[in-house]
N, C-alpha and C positions, 0 to 999 in steps of 0.2 A: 167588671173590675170594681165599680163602687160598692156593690153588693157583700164583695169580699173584703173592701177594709173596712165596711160597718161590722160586718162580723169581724174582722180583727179587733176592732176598736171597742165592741162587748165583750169578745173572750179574752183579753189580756189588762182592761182597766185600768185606764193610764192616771188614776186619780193620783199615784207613787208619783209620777213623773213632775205633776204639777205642783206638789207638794214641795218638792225636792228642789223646781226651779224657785219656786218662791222664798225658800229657806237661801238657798243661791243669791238671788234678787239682796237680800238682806245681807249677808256675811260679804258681796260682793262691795255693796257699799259701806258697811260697817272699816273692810279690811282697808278700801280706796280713803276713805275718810282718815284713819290711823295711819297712813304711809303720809298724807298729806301736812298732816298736826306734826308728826318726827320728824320730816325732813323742814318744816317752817322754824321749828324750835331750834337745830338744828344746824338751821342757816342754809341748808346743802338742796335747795329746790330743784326737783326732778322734774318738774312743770311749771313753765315758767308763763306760755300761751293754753287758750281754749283748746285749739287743737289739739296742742301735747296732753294736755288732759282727756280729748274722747278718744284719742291714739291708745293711752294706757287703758282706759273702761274698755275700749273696743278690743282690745288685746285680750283681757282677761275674761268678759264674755264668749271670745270664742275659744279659747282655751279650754272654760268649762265646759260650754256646752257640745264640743268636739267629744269631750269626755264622756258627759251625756250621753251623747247619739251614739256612741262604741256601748255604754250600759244595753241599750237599747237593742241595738241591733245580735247582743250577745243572748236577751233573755227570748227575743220575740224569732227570731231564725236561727243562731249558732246552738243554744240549750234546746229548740226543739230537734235538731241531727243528734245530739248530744245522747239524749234520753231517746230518741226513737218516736218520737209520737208526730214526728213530721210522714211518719207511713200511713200513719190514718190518714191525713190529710191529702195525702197521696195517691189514697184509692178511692177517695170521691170522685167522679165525673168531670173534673173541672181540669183546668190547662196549670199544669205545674208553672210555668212561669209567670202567668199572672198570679199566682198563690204569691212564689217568693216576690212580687214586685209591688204586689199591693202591701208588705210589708216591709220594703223599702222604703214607698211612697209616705207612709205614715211614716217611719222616721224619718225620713226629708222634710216635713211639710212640720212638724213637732220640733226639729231643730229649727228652723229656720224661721215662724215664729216665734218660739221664744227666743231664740238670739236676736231676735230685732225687737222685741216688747224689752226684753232686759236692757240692751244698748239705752231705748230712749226712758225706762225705768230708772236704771241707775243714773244715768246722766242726768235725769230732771232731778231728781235727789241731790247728788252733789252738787247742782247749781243750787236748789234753794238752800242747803245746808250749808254753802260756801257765802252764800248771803249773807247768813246771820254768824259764821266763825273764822271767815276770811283766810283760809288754810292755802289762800294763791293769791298772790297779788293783782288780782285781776278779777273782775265781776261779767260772768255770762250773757249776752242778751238774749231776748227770746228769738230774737232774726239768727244770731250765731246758733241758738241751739237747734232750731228747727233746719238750720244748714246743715249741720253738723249728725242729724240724724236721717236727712234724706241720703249723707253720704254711707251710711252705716248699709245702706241696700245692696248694692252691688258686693262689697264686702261679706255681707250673712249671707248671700247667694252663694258665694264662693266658698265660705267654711262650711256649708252645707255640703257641697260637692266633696269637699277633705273630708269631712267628715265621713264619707262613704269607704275610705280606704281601710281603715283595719277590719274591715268586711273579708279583706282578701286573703289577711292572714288569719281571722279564724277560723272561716271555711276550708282550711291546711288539713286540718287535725280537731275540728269542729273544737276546738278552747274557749272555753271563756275566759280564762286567764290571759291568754296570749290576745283576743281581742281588746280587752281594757290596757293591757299595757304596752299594746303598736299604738291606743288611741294617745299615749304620753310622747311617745319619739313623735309621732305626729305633730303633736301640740308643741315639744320642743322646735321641731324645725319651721311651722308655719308660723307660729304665735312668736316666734322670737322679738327682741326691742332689746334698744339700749339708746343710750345718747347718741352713740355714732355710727352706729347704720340699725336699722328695724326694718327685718322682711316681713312686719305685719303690716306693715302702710304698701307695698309694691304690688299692686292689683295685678300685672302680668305674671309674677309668681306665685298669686292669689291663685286666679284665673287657672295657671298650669296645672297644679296641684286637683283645682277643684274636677279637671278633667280625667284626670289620672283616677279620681274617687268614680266617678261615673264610666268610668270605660270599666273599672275592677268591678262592679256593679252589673253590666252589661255583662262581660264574663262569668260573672258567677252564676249565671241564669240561662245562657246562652244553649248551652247543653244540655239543660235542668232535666231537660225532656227523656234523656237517653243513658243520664246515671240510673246508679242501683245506691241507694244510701244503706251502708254496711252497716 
C-alpha cells in the first residue's frame, strides 16, 4: 500500500494542490478580514466572542477544502474511469482495491492536513491582524488560540470523512462535474451557520455525515474486484 501512494504522489504532482491551498490560506483571511471591517463600520457585529470567530474560520476552511478534496478525488480516480487509463492500472499484478484506496488515502490525509494547517493559519493571522486593527472588540490570547485549535481536530477529522461523499455520486456516471457540485450541496448542508442555529459547530452531525463519506468510500471499493469498467 505505501509503495502505491508514493507512486500516486509522483505520477499525479500535488505541487497544484499546494499552490491552491496557499492562495486559499490568503483570500480566506483577506475575505474573514473584509467581512470583519464592514460589519465593525457598520455597527452590525457578526462576532462578538473568540469562539464566534474560529466557528466562522472553521466554517469556511472546511467549506473550502471539502471543495478541494471533491477537485481531488475527481482528477486522481473519477477522470481516470472517465478517460479509461484506470485499465492500465488494472492489468498490473496488483489488488484493484488497494489501487482505489491508496488514492483515497492521499486525499484524506491532503484534506485533513491542510484543513488543520489552514484552521491554525488563518486564525493566527486574524488574531495578530486584529491586534493591530481591532475589527472585534475583543483581543485573542495565545491560551484561547491554542484552545481553540486543539478544537479544530476532531472537527477536520470529521469534514474529512464528508468530504468522502461526492465520491458516490461521481462514481454514478464517472462526472467530473457532477463530483464538484454534490462537493457544494455538501458544503451547503454540513458548513451551514447563522446566529440562530449552525450545524457546523454539532460534532454528532459532524461525526454522522463523516461516516456516511466513509461507508460510501468503503462501497465504492468493495466490489472493485469484480466490475468490468466500460
Amino acid at each position: 500500500m505505501l509503495k502505491l501512494i508514493k507512486l500516486e504522489l509522483v505520477k499525479n504532482k500535488f505541487g497544484w494542490y499546494i499552490k491552491s491551498a496557499i492562495i486559499a490560506n490568503i483570500l480566506m483571511t483577506a475575505i474573514l478580514c473584509f467581512i470583519m471591517y464592514i460589519t465593525q463600520k457598520e455597527g452590525d457585529l457578526i462576532v462578538t466572542t473568540h469562539q464566534d470567530a474560529f466557528i466562522l474560520i472553521g466554517a469556511m476552511v472546511r467549506a473550502t477544502f471539502i471543495v478541494f478534496a471533491a477537485v481531488l478525488i475527481a482528477k486522481i480516480v473519477i477522470e481516470e474511469y472517465k478517460n479509461k487509463t484506470i485499465l492500465i492500472m488494472f492489468s498490473y499484478p496488483v489488488n484493484r482495491k488497494k489501487m482505489i484506496a491508496s488514492k483515497l488515502l492521499i486525499t484524506s490525509a491532503l484534506t485533513f492536513i491542510t484543513m488543520l494547517l489552514t484552521n491554525i493559519i488563518v486564525g493566527g493571522l486574524f488574531t495578530i491582524i486584529n491586534d493591530y486593527y481591532h475589527f472585534v472588540p475583543f483581543s485573542i490570547t495565545a491560551s484561547q488560540y491554542f484552545t481553540e485549535v486543539f478544537k479544530m481536530i476532531p472537527y477536520s477529522m470529521a469534514s474529512t470523512g464528508i468530504s468522502l461523499i461526492p465520491l458516490y455520486f461521481g462514481m454514478r456516471k464517472f462526472s467530473v462535474p457532477t463530483t464538484i457540485f454534490s462537493s457544494l450541496l455538501v458544503v451547503m448542508i454540513a458548513c451551514s451557520t447563522n446566529p440562530v442555529f449552525s450545524m457546523v459547530t454539532i460534532i454528532p452531525f459532524q461525526l454522522g455525515l463523516a461516516v456516511i463519506g466513509v461507508m460510501n468510500a468503503y462501497l465504492a471499493i468493495r466490489n472493485i474486484e469484480k466490475e468490468d469498467v466500460i
